[in-house]
C-alpha positions as CSV (number, residue, x, y, z in Angstrom):
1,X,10.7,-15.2,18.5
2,X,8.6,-12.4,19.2
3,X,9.4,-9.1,21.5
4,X,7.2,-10.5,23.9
5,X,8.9,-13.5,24.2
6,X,12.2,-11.6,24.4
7,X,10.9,-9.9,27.2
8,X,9.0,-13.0,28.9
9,X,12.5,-14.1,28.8
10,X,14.6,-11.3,30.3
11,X,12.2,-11.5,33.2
12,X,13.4,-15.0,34.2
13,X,16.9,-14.4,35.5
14,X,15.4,-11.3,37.0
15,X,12.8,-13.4,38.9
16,X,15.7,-16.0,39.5
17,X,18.1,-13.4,41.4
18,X,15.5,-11.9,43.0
19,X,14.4,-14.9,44.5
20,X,17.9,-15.7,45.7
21,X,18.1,-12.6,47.4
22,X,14.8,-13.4,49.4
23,X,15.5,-16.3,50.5
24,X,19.5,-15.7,51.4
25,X,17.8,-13.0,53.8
26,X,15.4,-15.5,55.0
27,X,17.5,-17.9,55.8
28,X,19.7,-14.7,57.6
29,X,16.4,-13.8,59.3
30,X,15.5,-17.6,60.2
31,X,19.1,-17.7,62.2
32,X,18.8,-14.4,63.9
33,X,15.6,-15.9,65.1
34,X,16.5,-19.4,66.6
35,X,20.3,-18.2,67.9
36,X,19.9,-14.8,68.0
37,X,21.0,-12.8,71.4
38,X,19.4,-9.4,72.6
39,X,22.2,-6.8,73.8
40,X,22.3,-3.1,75.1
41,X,23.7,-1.2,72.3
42,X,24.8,2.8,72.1
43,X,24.4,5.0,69.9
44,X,27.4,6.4,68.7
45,X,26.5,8.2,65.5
46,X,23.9,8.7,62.7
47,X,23.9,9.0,58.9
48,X,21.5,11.0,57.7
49,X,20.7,10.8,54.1
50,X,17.9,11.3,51.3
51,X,14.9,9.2,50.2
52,X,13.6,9.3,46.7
53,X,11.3,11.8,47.4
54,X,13.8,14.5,49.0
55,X,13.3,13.7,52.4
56,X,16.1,13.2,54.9
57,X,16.7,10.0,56.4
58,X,18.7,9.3,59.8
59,X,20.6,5.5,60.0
60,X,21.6,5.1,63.5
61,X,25.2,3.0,63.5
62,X,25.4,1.4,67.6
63,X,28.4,-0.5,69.3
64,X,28.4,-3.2,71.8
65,X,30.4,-5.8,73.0
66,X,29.6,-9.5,72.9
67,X,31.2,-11.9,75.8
68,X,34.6,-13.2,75.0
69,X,34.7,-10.4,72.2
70,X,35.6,-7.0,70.8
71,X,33.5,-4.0,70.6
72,X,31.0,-4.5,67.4
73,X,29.5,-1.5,64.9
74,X,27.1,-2.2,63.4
75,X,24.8,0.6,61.1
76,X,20.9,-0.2,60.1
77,X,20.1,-0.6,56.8
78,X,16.6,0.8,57.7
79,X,16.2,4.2,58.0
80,X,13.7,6.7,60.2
81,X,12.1,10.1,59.1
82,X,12.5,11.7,62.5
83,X,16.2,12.7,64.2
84,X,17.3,9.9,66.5
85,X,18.2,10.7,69.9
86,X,22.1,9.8,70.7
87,X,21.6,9.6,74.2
88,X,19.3,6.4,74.1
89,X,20.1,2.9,74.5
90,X,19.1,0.9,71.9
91,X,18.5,-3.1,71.7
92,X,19.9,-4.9,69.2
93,X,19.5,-9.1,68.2
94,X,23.0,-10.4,66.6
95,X,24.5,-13.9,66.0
96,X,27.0,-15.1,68.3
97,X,28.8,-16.7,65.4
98,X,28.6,-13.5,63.2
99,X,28.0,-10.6,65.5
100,X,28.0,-8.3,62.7
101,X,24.7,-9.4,61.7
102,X,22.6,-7.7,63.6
103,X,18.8,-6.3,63.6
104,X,18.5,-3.3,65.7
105,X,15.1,-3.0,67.5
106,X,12.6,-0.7,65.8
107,X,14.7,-1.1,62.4
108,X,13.9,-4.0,60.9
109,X,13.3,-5.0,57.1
110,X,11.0,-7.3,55.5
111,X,10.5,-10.2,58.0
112,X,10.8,-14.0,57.7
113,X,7.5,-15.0,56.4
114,X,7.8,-11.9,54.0
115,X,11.3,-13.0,52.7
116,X,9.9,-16.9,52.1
117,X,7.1,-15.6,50.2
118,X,9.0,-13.5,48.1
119,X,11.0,-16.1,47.4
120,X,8.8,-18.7,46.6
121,X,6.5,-16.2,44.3
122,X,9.8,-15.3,42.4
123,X,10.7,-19.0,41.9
124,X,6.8,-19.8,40.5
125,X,7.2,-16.9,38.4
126,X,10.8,-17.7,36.8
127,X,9.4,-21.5,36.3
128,X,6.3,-20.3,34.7
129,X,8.0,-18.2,32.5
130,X,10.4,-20.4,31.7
131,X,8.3,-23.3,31.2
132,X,6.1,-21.1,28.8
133,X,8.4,-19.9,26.7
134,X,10.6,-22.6,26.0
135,X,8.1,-26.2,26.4
């Protein structure tokens, strides 16, 4: 077998995973969408941290209460280049049945359509591969 074959075939679990990934946070996205509730949130802290390139990043982390529930925290995994104001109210979409997976409003992450097409490129491409190497 040649290198390039050896490498062909690293890249199939590599596609395989990473097409898990997309569509696990599809299918996340998918059921924020259809049961989904939008609540007042507060901010009660920020996390700032680094990018790649040096520059700082602020994560807000909000609370709020569901009905028939205890307060929630809940931090984004999206970042913003500019200070975040701790005063503001902040909207955030959770699942009733998991309210600790939440999208805040103006942090999101790759979308539903984005996630399914990820997915389904990664699948083509571990199939492909695989199909080329070993039929």
């Amino acid at each position: 077998m040649s290198w390039e074959r050896i490498i062909e075939a690293a890249f199939i679990p590599v596609s395989a995973g990473i097409s898990c990934w997309a569509f696990v946070e599809a299918w996340t996205n998918f059921r924020l969408h259809t049961r989904g509730q939008w609540i007042e949130a507060k901010i009660v802290g920020v996390r700032e941290d680094m990018d790649g390139d040096g520059d700082p990043r602020f994560y807000p982390e909000v609370a709020f209460t569901p009905p028939d529930s205890d307060e929630i925290r809940v931090e984004s995994k999206v970042g913003r280049l500019y200070p975040i104001d701790r005063s503001k109210r902040i909207r955030v979409r959770y699942d009733p049945a998991k309210p600790r997976r939440a999208h805040l409003e103006g942090y999101g992450g790759p979308g539903l359509f984005a996630c399914l097409a990820g997915g389904v490129g990664m699948t083509f491409l571990a199939v492909g591969l695989f199909l080329d190497i070993f039929a």
